[in-house]
LUMTI-580987 format. One line per 3 residues: number of its first residue (from 1); their letters; for each residue z, x, y of N, C-alpha, C. Coordinates in nm, 4 decimals, decimal comma. Atoms other than C-alpha are relative to their C-alpha. Example, Ala and Ser with C-alpha at 12.3 -4.5 7.8 and 13.67 -1.06 7.14 Angstrom:
1> as> 0,0000:0,0890:-0,1190:0,7800:1,2300:-0,4500:0,0000:0,0900:0,1200 ~ -0,0060:-0,0820:-0,1190:0,7140:1,3670:-0,1060:0,0730:-0,0770:0,1090
END
This chain:
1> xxx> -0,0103:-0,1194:0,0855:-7,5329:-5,9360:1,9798:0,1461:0,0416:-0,0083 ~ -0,1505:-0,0291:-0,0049:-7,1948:-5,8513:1,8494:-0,0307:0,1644:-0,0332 ~ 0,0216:-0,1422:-0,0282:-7,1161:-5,4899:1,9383:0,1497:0,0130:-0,1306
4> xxx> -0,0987:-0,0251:0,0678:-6,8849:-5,3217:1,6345:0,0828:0,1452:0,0246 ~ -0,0450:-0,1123:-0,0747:-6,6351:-5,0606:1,7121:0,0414:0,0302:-0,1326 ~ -0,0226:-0,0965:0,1320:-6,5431:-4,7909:1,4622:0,1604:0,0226:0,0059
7> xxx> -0,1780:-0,0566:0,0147:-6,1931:-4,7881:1,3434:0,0703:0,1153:-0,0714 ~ -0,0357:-0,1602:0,1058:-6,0047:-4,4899:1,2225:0,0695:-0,0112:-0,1083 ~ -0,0685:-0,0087:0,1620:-5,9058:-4,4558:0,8423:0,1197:-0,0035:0,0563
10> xxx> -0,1011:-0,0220:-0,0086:-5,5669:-4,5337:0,8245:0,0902:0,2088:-0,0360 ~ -0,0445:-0,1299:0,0083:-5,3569:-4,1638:0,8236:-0,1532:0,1277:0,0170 ~ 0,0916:-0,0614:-0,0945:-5,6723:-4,0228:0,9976:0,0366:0,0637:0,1361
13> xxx> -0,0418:-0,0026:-0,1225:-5,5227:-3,9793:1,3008:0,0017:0,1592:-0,0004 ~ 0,0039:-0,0768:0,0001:-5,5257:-3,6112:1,4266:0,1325:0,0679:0,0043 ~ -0,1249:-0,0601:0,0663:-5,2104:-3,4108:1,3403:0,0198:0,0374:0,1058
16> xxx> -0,1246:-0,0440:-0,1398:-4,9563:-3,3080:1,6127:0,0022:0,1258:-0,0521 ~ -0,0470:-0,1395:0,0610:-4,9232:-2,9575:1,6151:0,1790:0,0224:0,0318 ~ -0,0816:-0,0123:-0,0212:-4,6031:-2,8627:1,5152:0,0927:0,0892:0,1621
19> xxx> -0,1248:0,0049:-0,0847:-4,2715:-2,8939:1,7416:0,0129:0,1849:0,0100 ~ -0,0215:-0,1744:-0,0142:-4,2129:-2,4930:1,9052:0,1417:0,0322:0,0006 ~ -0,1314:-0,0134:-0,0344:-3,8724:-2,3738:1,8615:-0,0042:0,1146:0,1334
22> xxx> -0,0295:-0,0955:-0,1083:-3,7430:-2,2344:2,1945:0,0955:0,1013:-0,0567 ~ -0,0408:-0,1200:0,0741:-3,5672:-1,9674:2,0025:-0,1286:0,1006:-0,0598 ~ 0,1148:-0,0615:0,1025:-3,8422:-1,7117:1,9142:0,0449:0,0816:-0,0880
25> xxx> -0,0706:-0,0842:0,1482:-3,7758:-1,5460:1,5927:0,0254:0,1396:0,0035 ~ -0,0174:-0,1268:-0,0263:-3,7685:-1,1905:1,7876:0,1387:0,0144:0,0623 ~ -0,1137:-0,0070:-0,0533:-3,4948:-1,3107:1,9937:0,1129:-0,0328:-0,0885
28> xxx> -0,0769:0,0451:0,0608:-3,2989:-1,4534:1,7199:0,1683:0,1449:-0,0586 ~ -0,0755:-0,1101:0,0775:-3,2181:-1,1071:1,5028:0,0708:0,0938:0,1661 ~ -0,0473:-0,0587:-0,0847:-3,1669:-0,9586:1,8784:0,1442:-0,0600:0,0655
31> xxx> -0,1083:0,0679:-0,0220:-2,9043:-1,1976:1,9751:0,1247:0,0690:-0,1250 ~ -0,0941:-0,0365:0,1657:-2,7194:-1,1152:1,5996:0,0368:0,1396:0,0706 ~ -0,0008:-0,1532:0,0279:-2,7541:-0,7423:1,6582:0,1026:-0,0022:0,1640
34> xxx> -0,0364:0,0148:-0,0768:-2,6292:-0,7799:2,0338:0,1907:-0,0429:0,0010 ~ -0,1185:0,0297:0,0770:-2,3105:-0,9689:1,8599:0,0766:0,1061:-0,0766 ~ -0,0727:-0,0605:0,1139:-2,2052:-0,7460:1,5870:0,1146:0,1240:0,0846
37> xxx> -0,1146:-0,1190:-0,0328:-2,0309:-0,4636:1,8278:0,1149:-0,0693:0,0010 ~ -0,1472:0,0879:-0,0104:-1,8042:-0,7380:1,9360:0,0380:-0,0302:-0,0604 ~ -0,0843:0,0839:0,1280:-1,7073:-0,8566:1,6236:0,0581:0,1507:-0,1070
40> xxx> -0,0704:-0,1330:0,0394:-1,7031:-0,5054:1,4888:0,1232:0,0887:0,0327 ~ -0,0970:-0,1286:-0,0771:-1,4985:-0,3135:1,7585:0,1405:-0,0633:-0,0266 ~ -0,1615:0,0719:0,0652:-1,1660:-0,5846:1,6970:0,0471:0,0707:-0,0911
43> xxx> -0,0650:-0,0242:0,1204:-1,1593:-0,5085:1,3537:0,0528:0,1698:-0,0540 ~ 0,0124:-0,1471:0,0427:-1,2021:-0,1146:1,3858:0,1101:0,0520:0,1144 ~ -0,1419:-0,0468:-0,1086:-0,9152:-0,1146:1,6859:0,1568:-0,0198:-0,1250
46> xxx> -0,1009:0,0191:0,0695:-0,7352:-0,2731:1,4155:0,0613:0,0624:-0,0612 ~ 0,0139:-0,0737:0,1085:-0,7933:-0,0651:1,1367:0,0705:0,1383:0,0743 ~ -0,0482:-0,0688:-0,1158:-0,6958:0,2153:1,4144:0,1673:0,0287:-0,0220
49> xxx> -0,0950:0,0132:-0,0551:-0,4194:0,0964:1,5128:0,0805:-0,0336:-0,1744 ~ -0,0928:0,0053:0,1600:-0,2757:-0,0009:1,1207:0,0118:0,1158:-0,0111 ~ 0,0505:-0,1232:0,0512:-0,3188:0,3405:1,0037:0,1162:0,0652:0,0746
52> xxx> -0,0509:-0,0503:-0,1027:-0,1511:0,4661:1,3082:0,1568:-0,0583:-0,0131 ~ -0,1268:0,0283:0,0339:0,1823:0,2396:1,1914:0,0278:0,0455:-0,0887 ~ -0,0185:-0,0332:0,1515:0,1322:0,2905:0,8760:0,1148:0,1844:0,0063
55> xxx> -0,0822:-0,1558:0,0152:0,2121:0,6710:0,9055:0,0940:0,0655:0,0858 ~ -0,1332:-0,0376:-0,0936:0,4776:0,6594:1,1982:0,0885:-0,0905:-0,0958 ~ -0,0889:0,0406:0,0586:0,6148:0,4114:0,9568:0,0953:0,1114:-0,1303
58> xxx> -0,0388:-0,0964:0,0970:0,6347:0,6504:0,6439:0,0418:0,1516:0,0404 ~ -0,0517:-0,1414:-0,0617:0,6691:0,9797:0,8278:0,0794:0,0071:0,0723 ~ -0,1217:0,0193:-0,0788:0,9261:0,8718:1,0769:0,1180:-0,0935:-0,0085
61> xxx> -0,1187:0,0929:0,0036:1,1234:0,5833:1,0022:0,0327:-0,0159:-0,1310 ~ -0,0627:-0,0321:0,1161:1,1052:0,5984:0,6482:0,1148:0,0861:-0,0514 ~ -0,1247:-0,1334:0,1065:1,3354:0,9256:0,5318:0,0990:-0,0751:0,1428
64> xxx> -0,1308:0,0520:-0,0985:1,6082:0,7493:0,8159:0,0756:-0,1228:-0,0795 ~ -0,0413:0,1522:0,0713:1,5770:0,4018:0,6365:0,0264:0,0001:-0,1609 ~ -0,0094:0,0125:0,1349:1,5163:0,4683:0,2619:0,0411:0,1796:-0,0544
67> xxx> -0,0727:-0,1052:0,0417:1,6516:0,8440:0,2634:-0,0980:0,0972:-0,0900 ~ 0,0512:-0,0275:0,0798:1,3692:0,9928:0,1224:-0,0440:0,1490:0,1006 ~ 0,0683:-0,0988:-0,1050:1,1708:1,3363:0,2994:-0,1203:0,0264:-0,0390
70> xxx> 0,1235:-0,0064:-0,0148:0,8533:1,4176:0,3783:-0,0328:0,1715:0,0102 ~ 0,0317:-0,1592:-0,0515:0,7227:1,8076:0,3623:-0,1277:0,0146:-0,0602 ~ 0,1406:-0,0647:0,0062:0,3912:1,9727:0,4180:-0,0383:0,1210:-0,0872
73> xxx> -0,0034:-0,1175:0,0753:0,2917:2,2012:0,1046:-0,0793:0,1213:0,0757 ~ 0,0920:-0,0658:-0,1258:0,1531:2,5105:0,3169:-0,0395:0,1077:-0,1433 ~ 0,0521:-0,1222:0,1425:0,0571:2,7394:-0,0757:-0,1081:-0,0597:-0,1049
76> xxx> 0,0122:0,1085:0,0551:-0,1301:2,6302:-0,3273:0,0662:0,0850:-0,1563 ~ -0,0586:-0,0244:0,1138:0,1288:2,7374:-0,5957:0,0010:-0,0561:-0,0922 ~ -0,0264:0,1203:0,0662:0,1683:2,4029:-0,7480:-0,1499:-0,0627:-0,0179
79> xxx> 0,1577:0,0375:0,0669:-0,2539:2,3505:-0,7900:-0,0050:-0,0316:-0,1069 ~ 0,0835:0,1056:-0,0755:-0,3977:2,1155:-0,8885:0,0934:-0,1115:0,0498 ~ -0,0798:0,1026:-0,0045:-0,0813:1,8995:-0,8583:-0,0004:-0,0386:0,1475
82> xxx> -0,0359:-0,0340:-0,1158:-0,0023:1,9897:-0,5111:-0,0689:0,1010:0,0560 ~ 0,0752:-0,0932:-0,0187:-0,2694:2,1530:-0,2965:0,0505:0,0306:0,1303 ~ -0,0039:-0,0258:-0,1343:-0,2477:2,3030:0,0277:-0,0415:-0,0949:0,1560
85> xxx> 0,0501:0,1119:-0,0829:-0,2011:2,0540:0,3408:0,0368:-0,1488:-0,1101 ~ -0,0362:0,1131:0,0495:-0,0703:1,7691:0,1062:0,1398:-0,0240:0,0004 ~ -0,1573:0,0527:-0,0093:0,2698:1,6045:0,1829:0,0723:-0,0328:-0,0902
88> xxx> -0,0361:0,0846:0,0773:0,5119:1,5376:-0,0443:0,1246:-0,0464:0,0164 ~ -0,0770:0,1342:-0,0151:0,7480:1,2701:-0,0831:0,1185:0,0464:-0,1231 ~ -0,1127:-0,0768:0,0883:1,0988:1,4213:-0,2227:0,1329:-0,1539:0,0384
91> xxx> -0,0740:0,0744:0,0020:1,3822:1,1962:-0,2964:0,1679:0,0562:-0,0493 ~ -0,1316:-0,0922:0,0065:1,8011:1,3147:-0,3401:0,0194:-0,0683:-0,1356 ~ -0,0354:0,0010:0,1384:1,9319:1,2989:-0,6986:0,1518:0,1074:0,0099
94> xxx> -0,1787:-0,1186:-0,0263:2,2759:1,4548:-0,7873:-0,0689:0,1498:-0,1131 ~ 0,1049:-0,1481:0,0483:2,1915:1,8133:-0,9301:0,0984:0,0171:-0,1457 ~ 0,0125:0,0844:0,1801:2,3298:1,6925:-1,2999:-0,0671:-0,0510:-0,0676
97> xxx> 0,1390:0,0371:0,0720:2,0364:1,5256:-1,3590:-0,1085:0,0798:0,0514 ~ 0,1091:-0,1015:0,0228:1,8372:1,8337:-1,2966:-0,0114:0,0438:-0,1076 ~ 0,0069:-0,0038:0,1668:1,6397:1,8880:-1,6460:-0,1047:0,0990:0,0314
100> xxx> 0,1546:-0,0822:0,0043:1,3243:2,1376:-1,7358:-0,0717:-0,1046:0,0315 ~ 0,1625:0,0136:0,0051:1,0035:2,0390:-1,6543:0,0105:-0,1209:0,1461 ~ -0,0306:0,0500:-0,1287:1,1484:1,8623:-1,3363:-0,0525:0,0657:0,1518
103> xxx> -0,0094:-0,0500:-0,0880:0,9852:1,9126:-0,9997:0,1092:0,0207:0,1523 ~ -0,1328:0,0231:-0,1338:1,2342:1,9906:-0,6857:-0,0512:0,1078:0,0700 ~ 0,0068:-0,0824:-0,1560:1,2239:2,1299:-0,3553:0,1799:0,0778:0,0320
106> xxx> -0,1327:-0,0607:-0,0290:1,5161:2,3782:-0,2672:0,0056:0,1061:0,0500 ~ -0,0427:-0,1536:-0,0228:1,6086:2,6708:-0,0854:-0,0501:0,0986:-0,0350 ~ 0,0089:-0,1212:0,0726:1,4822:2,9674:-0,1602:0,1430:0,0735:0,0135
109> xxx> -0,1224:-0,0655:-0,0273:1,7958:3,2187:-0,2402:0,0003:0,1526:0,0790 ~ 0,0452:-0,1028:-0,0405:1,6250:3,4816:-0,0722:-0,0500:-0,0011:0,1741 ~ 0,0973:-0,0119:-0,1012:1,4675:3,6288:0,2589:0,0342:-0,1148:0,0902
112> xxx> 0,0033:0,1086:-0,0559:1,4308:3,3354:0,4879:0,0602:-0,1308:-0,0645 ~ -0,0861:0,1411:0,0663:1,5999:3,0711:0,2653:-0,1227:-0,1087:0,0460 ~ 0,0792:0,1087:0,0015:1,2550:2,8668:0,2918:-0,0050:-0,0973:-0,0614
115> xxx> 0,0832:0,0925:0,1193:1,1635:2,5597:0,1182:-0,0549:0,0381:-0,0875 ~ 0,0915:-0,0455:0,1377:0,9913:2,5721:-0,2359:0,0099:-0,1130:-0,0574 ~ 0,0156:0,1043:0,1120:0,8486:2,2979:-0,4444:-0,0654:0,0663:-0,1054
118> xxx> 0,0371:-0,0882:0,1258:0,8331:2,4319:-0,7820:0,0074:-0,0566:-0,1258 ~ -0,1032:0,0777:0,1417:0,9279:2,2910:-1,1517:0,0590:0,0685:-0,0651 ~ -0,1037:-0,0506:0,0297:1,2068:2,3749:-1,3025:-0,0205:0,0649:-0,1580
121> xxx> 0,0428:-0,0505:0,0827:1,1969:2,5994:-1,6063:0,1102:0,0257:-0,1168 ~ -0,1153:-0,0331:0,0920:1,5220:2,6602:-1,6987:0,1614:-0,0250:0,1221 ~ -0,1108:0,0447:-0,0445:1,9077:2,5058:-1,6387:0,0890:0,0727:-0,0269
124> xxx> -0,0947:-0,0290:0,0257:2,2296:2,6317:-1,6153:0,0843:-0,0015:0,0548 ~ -0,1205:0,0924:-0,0523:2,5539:2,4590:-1,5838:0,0997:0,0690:0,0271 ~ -0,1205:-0,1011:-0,0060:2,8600:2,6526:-1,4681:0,1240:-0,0349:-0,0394
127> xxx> -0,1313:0,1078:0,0160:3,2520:2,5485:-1,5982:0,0252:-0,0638:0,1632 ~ -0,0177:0,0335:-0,1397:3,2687:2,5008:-1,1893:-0,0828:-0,1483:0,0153 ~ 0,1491:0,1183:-0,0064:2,9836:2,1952:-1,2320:-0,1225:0,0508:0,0525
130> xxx> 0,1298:-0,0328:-0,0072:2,7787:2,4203:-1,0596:-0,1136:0,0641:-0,0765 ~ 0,1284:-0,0184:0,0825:2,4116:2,4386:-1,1388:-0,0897:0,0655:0,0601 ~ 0,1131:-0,1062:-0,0681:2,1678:2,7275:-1,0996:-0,1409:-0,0486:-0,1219
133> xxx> 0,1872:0,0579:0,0654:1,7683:2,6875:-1,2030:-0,1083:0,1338:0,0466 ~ 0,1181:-0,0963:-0,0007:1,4846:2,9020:-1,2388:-0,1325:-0,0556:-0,0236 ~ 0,0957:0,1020:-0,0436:1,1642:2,7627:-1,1303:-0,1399:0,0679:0,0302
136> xxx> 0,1046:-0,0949:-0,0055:0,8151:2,8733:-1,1313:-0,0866:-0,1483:0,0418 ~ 0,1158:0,0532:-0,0658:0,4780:2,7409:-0,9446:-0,1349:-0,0044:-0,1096 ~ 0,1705:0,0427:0,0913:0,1685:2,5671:-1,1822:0,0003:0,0908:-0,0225
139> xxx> 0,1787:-0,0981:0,0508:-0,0851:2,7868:-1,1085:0,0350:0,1865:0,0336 ~ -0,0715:-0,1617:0,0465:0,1768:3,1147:-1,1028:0,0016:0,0232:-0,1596 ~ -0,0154:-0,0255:0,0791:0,1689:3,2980:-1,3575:0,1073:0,0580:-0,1009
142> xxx> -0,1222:-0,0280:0,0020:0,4910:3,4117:-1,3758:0,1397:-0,0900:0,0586 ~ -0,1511:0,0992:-0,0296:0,8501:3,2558:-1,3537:0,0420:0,0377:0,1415 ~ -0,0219:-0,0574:-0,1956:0,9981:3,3010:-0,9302:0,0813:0,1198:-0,0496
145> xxx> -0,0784:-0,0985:0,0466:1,1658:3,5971:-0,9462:0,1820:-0,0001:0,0530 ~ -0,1456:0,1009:-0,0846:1,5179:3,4425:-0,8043:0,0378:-0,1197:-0,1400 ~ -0,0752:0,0791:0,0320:1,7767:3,2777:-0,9745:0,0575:-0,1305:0,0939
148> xxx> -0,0706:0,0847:-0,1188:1,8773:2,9560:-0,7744:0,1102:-0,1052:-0,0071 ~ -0,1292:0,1321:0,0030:2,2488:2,7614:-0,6866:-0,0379:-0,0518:0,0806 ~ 0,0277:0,1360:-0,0628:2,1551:2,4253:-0,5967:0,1405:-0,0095:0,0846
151> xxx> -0,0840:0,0216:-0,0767:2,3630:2,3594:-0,3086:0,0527:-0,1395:0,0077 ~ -0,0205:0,1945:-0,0832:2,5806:2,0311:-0,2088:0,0183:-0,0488:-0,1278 ~ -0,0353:0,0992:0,1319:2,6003:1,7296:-0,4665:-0,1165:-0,0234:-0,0218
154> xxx> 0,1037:0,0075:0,0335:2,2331:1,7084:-0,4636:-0,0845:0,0578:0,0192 ~ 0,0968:-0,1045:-0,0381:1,8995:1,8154:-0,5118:-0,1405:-0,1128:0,0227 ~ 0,0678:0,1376:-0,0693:1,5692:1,6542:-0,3935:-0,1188:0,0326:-0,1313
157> xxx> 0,0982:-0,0114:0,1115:1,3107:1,5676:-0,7025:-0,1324:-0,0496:0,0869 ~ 0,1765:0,0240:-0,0445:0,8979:1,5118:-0,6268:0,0134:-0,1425:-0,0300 ~ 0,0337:0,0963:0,0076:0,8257:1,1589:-0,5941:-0,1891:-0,0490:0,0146
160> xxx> 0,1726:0,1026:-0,0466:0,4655:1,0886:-0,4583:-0,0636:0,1489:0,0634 ~ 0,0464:-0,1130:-0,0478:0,2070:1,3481:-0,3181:-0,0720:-0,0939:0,0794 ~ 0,1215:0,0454:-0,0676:-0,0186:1,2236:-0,0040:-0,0665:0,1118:-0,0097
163> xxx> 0,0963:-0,1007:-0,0469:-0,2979:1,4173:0,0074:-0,0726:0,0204:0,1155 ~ 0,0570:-0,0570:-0,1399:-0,4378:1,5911:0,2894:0,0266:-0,0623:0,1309 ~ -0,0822:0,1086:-0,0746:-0,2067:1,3925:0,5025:0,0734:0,1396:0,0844
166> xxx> -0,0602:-0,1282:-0,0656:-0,0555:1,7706:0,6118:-0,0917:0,0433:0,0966 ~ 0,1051:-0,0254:-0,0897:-0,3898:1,8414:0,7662:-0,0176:-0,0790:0,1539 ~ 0,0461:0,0477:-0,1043:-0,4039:1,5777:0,9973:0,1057:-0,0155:0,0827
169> xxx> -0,1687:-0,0026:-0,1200:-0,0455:1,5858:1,1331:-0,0090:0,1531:0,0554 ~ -0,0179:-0,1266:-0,0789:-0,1064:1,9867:1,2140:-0,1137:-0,0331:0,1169 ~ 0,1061:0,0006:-0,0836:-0,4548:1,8299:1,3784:0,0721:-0,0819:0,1215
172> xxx> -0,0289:0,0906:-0,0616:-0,2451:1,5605:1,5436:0,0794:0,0727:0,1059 ~ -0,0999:-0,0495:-0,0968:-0,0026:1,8334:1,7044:-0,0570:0,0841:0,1217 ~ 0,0593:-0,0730:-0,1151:-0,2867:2,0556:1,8642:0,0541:-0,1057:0,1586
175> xxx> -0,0206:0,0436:-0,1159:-0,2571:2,0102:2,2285:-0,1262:-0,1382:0,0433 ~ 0,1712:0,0419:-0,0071:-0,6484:1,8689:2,2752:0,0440:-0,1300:-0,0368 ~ -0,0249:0,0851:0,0376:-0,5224:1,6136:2,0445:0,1086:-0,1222:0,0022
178> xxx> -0,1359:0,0798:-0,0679:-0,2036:1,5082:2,1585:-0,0309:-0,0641:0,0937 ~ 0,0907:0,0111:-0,1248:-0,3469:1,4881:2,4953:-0,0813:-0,1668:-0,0285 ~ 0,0429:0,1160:-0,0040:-0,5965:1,2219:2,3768:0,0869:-0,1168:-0,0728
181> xxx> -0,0457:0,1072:0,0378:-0,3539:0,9847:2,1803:0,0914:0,0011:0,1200 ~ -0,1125:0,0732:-0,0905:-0,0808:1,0230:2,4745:-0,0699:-0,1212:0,1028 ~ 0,0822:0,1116:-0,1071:-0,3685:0,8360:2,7073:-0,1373:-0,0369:-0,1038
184> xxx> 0,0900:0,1229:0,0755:-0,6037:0,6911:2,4387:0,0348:-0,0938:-0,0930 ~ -0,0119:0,1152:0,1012:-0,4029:0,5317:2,2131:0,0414:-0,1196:0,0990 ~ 0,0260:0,1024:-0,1005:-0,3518:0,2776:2,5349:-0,0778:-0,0639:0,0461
187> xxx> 0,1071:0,0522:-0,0333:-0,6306:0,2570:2,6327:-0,0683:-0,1087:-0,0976 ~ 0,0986:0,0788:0,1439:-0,7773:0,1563:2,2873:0,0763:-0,1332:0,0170 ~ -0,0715:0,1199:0,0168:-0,4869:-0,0947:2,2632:-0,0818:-0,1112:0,1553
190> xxx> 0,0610:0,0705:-0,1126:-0,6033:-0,2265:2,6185:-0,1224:-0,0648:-0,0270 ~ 0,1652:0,0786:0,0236:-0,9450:-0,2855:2,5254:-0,0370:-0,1076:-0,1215 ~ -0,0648:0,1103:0,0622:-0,8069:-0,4313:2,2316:0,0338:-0,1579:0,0089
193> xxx> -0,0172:0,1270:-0,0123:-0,6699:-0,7383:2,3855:-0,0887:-0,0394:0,1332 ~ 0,1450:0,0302:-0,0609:-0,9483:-0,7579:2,6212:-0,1146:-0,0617:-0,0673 ~ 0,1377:0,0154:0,1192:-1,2313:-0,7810:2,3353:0,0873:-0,1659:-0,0652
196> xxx> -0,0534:0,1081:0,0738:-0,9303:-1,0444:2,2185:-0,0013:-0,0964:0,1116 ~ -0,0004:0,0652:-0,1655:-0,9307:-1,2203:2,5765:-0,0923:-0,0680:0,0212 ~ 0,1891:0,0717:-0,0275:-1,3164:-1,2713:2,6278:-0,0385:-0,0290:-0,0865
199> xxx> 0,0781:0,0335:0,0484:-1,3995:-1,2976:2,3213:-0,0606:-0,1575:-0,0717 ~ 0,0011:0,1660:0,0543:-1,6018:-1,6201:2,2996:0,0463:-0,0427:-0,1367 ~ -0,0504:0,0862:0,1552:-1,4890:-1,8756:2,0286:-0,1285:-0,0179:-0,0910
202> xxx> 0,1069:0,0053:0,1051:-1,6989:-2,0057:1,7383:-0,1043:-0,0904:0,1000 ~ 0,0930:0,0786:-0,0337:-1,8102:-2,3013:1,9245:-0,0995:-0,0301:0,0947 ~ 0,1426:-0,0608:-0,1145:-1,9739:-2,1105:2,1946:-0,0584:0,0409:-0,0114
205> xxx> 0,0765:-0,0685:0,0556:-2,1187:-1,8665:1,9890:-0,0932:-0,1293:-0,0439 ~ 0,1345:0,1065:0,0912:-2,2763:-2,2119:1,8026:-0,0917:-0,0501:0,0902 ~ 0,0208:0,0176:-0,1086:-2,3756:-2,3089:2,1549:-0,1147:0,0307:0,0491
208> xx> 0,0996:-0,1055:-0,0642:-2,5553:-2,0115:2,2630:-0,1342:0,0092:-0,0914 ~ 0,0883:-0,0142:0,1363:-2,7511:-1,9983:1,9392:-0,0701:-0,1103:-0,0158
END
């Protein structure tokens, strides 16, 4: 008696259950999320720390190097141009090419002899060369009540306005605040090249993952 054995259909065979990744798909986004401070905090020491040149560059070494000055409007006479707490950026000119409708910073001839950024309203040349101006504020409604002699060989015209750039240099002078940049802006830098020190490369990050 021949005994017959049952063969299995070709591609019968019972299916392998798929291969498990040892990564489970909970740990994956947790790993990512775990990542991102470190890759974040570099770029935001950076950003920090630019910012922080940036405006010792223009507020301190600038008017030394390119002769220009920096003053904090504390009125808002000159609204909307120039508001209160916005810096502006004055440059020297000889006071011959002072014309109408020109802004300049100068002296007051009065009282305290303060600063004033104003525009000019009206010129007048003396046989001496000297030049007096009468100068009124935007959002005044009236002309200053002062006649003014530009002093010296020059006078300083408006160049650029930062805005609200006055605010954060009176915030920067509190004490509270001083205080934390004299011992945090070190620190930050410290942790800075620390985060730059440890921080793994690409091909460990590809590694770990």
């Amino acid at each position: 008696m021949t005994a017959t054995l049952p063969v299995s259909r070709p591609g019968a065979a019972a299916e392998l259950p798929p291969a498990e990744d040892t990564r489970s798909a909970a740990g994956r986004p947790a790993g990512r999320v775990a990542r991102t401070p470190g890759r974040v905090a570099p770029w935001l020491v950076r950003g920090v720390m630019g910012l922080a040149v940036l405006a010792f560059l223009v507020l301190a070494v600038g008017p030394h190097v390119l002769g220009y000055r920096t003053m904090t409007m504390l009125t808002a006479s000159m609204a909307p141009e120039i508001e209160p707490g916005d810096v502006t950026i004055v440059t020297p000119i000889a006071i011959s090419e002072v014309t109408e409708g020109m802004v300049i910073t100068y002296h007051k001839p009065i009282a305290d002899r303060s600063l004033v950024t104003h525009r000019v309203v009206s010129v007048e040349t003396g046989s001496d060369g000297s030049v007096r101006v009468q100068t009124k504020g935007d959002a005044n409604r009236a002309v200053d009540p002062w006649t003014a002699s530009l002093e010296g060989d020059t006078a300083y015209e408006l160049r650029a306005v930062l805005p609200e750039v006055g605010h954060l240099i009176q915030a920067l002078r509190t004490p509270v605040v001083s205080q934390v940049l004299l011992y945090g802006a070190p620190a930050l830098l410290a942790g800075w090249l620390l985060l730059t020190i440890w921080r793994p490369t690409r091909d460990e990050n590809e590694e770990r993952a």
